[in-house]
C-alpha positions in Angstrom: 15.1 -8.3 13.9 14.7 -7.7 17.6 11.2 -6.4 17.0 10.4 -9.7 15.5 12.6 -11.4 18.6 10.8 -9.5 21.1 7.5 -9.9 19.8 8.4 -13.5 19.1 5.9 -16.2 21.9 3.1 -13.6 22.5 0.4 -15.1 20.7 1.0 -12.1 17.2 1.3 -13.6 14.1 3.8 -12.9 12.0 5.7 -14.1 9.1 8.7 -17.0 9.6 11.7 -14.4 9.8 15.7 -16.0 9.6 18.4 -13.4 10.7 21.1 -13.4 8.7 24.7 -14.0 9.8 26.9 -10.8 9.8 30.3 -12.0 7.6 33.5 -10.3 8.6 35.6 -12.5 6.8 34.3 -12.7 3.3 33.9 -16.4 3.7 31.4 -17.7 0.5 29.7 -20.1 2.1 26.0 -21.3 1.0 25.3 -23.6 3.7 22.8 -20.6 5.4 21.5 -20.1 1.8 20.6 -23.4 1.4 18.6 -22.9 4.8 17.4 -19.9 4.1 15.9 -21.5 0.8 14.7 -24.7 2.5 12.6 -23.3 5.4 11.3 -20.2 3.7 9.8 -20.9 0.3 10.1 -18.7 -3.1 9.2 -16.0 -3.1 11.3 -14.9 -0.2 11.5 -11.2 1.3 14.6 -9.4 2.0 15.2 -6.5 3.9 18.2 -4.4 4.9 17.9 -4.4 9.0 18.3 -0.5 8.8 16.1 1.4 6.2 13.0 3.5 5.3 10.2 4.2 3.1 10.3 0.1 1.6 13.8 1.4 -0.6 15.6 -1.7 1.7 12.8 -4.4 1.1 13.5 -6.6 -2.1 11.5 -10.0 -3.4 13.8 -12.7 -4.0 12.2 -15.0 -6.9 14.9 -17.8 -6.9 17.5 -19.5 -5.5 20.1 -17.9 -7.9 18.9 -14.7 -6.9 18.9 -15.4 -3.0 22.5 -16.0 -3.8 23.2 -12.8 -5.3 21.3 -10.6 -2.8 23.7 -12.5 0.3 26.6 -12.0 -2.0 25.7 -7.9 -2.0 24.4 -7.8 1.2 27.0 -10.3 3.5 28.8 -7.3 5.3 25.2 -5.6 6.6 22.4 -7.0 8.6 20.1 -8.0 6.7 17.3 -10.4 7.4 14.7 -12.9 5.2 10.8 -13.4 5.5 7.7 -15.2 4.3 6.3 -13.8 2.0 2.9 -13.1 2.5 1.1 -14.2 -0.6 -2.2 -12.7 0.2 -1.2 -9.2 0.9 0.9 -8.7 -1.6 0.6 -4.8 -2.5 -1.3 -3.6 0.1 -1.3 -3.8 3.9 -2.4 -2.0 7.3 -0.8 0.8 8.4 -2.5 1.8 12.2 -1.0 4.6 14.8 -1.0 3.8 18.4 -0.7 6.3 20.9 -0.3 5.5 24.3 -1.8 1.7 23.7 -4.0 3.1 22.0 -5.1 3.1 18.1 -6.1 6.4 17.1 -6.0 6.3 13.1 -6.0 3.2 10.3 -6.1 3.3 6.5 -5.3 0.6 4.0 -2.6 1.0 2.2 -2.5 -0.1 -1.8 0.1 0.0 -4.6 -1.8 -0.4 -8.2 1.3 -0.7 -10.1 2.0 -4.0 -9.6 4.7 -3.6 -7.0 4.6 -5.9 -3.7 5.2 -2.9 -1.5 2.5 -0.7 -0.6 4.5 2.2 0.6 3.4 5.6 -0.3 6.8 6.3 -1.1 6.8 3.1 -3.3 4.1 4.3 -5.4 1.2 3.4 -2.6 -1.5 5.1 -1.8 -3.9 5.1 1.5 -7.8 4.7 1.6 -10.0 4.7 4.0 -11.4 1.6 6.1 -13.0 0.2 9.5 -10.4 -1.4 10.9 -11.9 -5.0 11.9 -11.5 -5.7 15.8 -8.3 -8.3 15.3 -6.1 -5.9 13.8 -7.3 -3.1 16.4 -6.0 -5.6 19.0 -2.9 -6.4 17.5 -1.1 -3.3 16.4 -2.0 -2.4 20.1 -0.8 -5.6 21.7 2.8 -5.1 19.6 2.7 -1.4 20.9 2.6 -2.4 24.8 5.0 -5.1 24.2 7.4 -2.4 22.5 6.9 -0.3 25.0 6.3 2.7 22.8 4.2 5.8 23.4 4.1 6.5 19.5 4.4 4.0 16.6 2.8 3.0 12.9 2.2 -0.8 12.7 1.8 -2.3 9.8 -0.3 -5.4 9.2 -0.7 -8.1 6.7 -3.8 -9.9 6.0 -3.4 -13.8 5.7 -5.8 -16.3 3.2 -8.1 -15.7 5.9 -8.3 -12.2 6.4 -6.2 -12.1 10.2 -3.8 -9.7 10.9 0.2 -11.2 10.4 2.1 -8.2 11.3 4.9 -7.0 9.3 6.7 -4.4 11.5 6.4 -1.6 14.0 7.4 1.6 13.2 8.8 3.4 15.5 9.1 6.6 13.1 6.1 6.1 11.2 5.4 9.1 8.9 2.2 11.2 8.9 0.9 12.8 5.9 -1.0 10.3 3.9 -2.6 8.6 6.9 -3.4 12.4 8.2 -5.0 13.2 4.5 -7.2 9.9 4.7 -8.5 10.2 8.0 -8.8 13.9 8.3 -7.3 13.4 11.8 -4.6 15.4 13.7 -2.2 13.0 14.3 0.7 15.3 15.3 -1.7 17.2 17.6 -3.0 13.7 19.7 1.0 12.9 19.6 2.0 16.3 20.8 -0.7 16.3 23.4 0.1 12.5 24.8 4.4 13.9 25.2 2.7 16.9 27.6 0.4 14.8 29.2 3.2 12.6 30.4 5.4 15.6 31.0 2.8 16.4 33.7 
C-alpha cells in the first residue's frame, strides 16, 4: 500500500487500489464493503499487505465473497485492486539495477490461474521488452529509491504497461534461466561499486 501511495501522481499507471481499514474492535460493519464493491467492479483483487510468491493474492468473484474474505481478513492489512482484465495470467516481471533494467521475461500461467507466479504454476519466456515498460519499471525504481528491485507489469486493452508492484525482494532463478544472464553477479557488482 505505500508503494502504490508513493508511486501514486507520477504519471505510472496502475490499477484503482482501496486500503483497507485495520479493525481492532471486531465491529461488522459493511459500509467499506459496500464501497469497496461500488468503486471497484467484480472481479476484485485481494491481497494480504504482507506476503510472497502470489500465496496472499486472491480473486474475489462477488459480493458475497468480498464479504467473506473482510470477515477473514479484518484484523490484517489487507488491501483491494482492479482487476486487470487483459493480463489476466501473465504479466512482466523486469530487474532494475541502479535505475537501470538489466533483465525482462514474460511471465505465463497455462493452467488457468490469474496469477502468473512461477511459484503459482507460472512459467517465464523470453521477450523484447517494448520501450514503455522499459521506462516504467525504471521510473517506479528511482521513485522507490532502490538499488535492486523486480517490477512487475500488467498490460492494459491496449498493450501499456499498468504496474502491479515493485519487488523489493524479487527472486532470481527463472528470470536467470530465461535470459541466460547473471543477475546475482550485476547485483553483487552494483553493492561494491557503491561501497567504493
Amino acid at each position: 500500500m505505500l508503494t502504490y501511495i508513493t508511486l501514486s501522481n507520477n504519471g505510472i499507471k496502475m490499477p484503482k487500489t482501496i486500503s483497507a481499514p485495520l479493525n481492532y474492535a471486531g465491529i461488522d460493519d459493511e459500509t467499506f464493503i459496500k464501497e469497496v464493491a461500488k468503486e471497484l467492479s467484480f472481479p476484485i483483487i485481494a491481497k494480504d499487505n504482507f506476503g510472497s510468491l502470489g500465496k496472499e493474492v486472491y480473486l474475489i468473484k462477488n459480493y458475497d465473497e468480498l464479504v467473506a474474505f473482510e470477515k477473514d481478513h479484518k484484523f490484517s492489512a489487507h488491501l483491494y485492486q482492479e482487476f486487470i482484465e487483459s493480463s489476466k495470467g501473465h504479466d512482466f516481471r523486469i530487474i532494475v539495477i541502479d535505475d537501470k533494467v538489466v533483465a525482462s521475461m514474460k511471465r505465463c500461467n497455462d493452467n488457468g490461474d490469474f496469477r502468473s507466479n512461477v511459484a503459482q504454476g507460472g512459467h517465464g519466456e523470453l521477450i523484447n521488452l517494448p520501450e514503455s515498460f522499459k521506462e516504467a519499471a525504471e521510473k517506479a525504481a528511482k521513485i522507490l529509491n532502490l538499488d535492486y528491485c523486480g517490477v512487475d507489469l500488467l498490460d492494459d486493452e491496449e498493450g501499456d504497461p499498468v504496474l502491479c508492484e515493485v519487488n523489493s525482494n524479487a527472486f532470481l532463478q527463472e528470470i536467470e534461466r530465461i535470459t541466460g544472464k547473471n543477475i546475482a553477479g550485476l547485483y553483487a557488482k552494483q553493492i561494491v561499486d557503491a561501497l567504493k
